[in-house]
N, C-alpha and C positions, 0 to 999 in steps of 0.2 A: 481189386477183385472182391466185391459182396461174400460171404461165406456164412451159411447158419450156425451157429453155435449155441446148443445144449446150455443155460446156465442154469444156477440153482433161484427159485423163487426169494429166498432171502438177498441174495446180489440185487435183484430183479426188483425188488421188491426198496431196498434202500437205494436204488438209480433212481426210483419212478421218483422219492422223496428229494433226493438232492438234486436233481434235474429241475423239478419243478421252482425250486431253490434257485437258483441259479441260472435260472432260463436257459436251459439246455436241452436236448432231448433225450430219452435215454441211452436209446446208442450213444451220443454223443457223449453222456455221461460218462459211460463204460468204457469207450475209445480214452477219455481224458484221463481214467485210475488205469488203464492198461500202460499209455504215454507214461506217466507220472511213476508207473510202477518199472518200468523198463530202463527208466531214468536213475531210477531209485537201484535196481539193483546191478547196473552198469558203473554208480557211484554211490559204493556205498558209504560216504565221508560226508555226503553233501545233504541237508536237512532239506523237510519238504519244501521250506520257505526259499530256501536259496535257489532249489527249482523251480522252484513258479517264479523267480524273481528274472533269473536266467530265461526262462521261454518268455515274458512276457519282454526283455531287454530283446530277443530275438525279435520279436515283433514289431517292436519297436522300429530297430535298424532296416528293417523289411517296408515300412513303412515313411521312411525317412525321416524318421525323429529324432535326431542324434543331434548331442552337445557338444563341442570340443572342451577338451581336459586339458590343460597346461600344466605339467610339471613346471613345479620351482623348486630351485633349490634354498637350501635354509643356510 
């Protein structure tokens, strides 16, 4: 469901800049710091790094790129 939402021209204003970065749009932008940010305060233990590293292993497995891991013992 699309929803307008009120932001302030500084948000607005550094999406239009990291988007263009990053080839994204700017919604698309502001959907990814919303994600990242909901991630972040759902866990707050976990560094931003270990989050993107997590969504992007997500994607990953969605994608069928998986390795198998063998445990050994020592």
């Amino acid at each position: 469901m699309a929803m307008a939402v009120k932001l302030s021209d500084n948000i607005v204003s550094e999406a239009q800049v990291m988007s263009k970065a990053l080839n994204r749009s700017v919604a698309g932008q502001i959907e990814y710091w919303a994600k990242i940010g909901k991630i972040a305060e759902e866990n707050p233990d976990l560094t931003y790094e270990l989050i993107k590293n997590i969504l992007v292993a997500q994607q990953e497995a969605q994608a069928g790129k998986l390795e198998s891991y063998t445990f050994t013992k020592k």
